[in-house]
C-alpha positions, 0 to 999 in steps of 0.5 A: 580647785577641779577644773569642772568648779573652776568652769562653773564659777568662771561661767557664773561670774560671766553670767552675773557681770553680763546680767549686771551689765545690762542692768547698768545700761539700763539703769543709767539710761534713764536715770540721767542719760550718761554716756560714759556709764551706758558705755562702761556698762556696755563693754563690761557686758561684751567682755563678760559675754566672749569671756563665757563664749571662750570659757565654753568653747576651750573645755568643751573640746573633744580630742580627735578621732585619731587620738582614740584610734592611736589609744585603741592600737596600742590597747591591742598590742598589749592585748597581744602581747599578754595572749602572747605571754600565755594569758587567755585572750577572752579574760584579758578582754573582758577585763579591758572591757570592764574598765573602759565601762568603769571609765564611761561611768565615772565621767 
């Protein structure tokens, strides 16, 4: 399973369980005023709510800029290194800059 069906079912169980969950506290609210399952019900909504705020918040997450500045340098030095090695230096970049609109578009 993808990381990107796993985040959706883990968001989609969350989103059933909180819904329920109030559902519950509702339903057991009036029907005979039982604390215990207004309680349980309660609980499994809040545990149901920082699970989807968790879930949403650890993939969510960009890497830092410095990273990106990291990649970029070494993307250049290759870049010289081939200019270097005899290439010519407006092919090897637009080659470079081909993958990285290769790359944006298949996110």
């Amino acid at each position: 399973m993808s990381n990107h069906v796993a985040t959706r079912t883990i968001r989609a169980a969350c989103i059933v369980c909180f819904v329920g969950g109030i559902a519950g506290m509702i339903v057991a609210s009036l029907a005979d005023n039982n604390i215990g399952a207004v309680l349980t019900a309660g609980i499994i909504s809040a545990i149901a709510a920082i699970v989807l705020l968790s879930v949403s918040t650890v993939t969510g997450t960009r890497r830092a800029p410095e990273f990106d500045e990291a990649d970029a340098e070494i993307i250049e030095h290759a870049i010289q290194r081939l200019v270097k090695d005899g290439s010519d230096e407006s092919s090897v970049r637009d080659v470079v800059r081909r993958a990285v609109e290769l790359g944006r578009r298949t996110r």
